[in-house]
C-alpha positions as CSV (number, residue, x, y, z in Angstrom):
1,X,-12.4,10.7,-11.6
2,X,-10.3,11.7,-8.5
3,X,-6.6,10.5,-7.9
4,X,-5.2,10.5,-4.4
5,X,-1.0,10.7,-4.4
6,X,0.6,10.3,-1.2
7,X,4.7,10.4,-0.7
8,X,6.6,10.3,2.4
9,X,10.8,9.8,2.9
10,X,11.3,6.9,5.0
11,X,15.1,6.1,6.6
12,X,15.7,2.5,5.0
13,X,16.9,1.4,2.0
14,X,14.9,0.3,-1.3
15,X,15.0,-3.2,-0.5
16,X,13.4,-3.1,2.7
17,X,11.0,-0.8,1.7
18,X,10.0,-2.9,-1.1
19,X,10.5,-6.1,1.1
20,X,7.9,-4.8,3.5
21,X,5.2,-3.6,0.8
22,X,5.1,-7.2,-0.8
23,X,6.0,-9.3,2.0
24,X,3.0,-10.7,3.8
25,X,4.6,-11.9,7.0
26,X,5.2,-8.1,7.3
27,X,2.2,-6.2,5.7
28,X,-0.3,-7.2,9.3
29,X,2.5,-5.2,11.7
30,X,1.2,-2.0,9.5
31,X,-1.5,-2.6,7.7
32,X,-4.3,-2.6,9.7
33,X,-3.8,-6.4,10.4
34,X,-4.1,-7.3,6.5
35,X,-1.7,-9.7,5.3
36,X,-0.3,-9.2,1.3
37,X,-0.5,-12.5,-0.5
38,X,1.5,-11.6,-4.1
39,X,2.7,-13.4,-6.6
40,X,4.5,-10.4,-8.1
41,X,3.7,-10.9,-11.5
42,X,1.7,-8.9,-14.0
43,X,-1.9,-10.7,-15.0
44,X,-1.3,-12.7,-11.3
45,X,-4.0,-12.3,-8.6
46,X,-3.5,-10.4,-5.5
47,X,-5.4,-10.1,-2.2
48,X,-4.9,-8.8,1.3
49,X,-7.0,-10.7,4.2
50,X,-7.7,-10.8,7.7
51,X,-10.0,-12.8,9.9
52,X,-9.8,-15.4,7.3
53,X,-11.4,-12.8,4.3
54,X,-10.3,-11.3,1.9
55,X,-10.2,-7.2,2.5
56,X,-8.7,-6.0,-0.6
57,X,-8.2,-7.9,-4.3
58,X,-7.4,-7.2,-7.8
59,X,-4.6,-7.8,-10.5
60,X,-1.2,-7.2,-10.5
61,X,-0.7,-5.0,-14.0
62,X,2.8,-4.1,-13.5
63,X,6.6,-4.6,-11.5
64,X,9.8,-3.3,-11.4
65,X,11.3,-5.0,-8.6
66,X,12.7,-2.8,-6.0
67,X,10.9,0.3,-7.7
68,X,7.5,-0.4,-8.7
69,X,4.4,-2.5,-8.1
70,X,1.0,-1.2,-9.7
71,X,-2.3,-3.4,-9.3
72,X,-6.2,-3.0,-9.5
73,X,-8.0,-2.2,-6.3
74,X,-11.2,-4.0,-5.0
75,X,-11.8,-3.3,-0.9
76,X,-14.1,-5.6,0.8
77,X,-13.8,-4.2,4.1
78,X,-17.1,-2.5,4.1
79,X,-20.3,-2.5,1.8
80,X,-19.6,1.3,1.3
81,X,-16.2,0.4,-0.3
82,X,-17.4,-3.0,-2.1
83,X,-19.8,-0.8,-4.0
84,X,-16.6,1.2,-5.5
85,X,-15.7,0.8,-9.3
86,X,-12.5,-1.1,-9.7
87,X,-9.4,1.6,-9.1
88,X,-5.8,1.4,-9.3
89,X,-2.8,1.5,-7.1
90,X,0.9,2.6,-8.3
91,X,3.4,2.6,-5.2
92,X,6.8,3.6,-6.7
93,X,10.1,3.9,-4.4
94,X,12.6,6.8,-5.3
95,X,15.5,9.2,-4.0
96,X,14.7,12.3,-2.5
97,X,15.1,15.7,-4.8
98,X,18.3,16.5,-2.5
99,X,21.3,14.4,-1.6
100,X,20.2,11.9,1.5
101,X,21.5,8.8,1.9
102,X,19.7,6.5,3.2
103,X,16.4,7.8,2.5
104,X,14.0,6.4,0.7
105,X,11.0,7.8,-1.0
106,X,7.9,6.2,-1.2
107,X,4.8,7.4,-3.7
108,X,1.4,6.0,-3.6
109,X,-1.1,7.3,-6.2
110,X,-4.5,5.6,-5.8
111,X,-6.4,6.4,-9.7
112,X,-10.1,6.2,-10.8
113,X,-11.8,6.9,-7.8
114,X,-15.0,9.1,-7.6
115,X,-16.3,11.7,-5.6
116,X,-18.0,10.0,-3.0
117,X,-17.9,9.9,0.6
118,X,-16.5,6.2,0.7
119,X,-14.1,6.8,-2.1
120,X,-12.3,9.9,-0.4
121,X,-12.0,8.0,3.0
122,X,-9.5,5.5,1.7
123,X,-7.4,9.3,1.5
124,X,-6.9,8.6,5.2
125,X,-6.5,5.0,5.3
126,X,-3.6,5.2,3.1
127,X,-2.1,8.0,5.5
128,X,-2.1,5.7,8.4
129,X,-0.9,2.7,6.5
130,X,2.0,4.6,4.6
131,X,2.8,6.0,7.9
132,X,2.7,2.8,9.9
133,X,4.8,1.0,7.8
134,X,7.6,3.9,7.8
135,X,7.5,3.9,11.6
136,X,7.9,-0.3,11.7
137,X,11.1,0.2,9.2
138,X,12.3,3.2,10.8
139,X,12.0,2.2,14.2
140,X,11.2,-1.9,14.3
141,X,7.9,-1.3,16.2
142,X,4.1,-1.1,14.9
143,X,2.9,2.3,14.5
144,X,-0.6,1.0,16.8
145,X,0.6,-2.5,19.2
146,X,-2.1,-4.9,18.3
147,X,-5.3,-5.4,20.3
């Protein structure tokens, strides 16, 4: 099995970092027009959807509000990424190694996947979502304006 970890330092506190991974009126500005739908609880359901669908689902199995939300991972999006085994997600918010105020840093390790062409191309979804929602808190603006 194959784990993909992604950090990045983003300038904004903990709590708006946080805010905008779990708050759905948020999530579409930066992730690819999915919006969260939590109940931030562990055993709860999860989902993300868009166009009236669900995109991704699964289980929240863990939270430290503020610092940590782990969950099972089911994508929808595509047939390709339907037929993945159940995975799981761990984002975790930190300080950076060095002194910065201000900075916040955020980890996303994405566990269980396989080898296969479907499973190492949600490598590069995760860049552009990770990196779209540090440029909406860093700057107020989506990453990509909507269509």
């Amino acid at each position: 099995m194959t784990t993909q970890h992604i950090q990045l330092a983003i300038k904004a506190d903990p709590g708006d970092v946080w805010n905008a991974l779990v708050d759905g009126a948020l999530t579409p500005a930066y992730y690819v027009g999915f919006q969260a739908e939590f109940d931030l609880e562990a055993g709860k359901p999860y989902r993300y959807t868009a166009g009236g669908g669900d995109m991704i689902t699964g289980i929240v199995t863990g939270v430290e509000p503020g610092s940590t939300l782990a969950t099972t991972f089911n994508g929808h999006w595509d047939p390709a990424i339907a037929e993945l085994a159940e995975s799981t997600v761990i984002f975790e918010l930190g300080e950076p190694a060095m002194p910065l105020p201000g900075i916040t840093v955020l980890s996303c390790r994405h566990d269980g996947l396989d080898d296969s062409p479907a499973a190492m191309s949600l490598e590069s979804g995760w860049v552009t979502i990770l990196s779209g929602l540090k440029t909406l808190l860093e700057t107020g603006r989506p990453m990509v304006d909507a269509a």
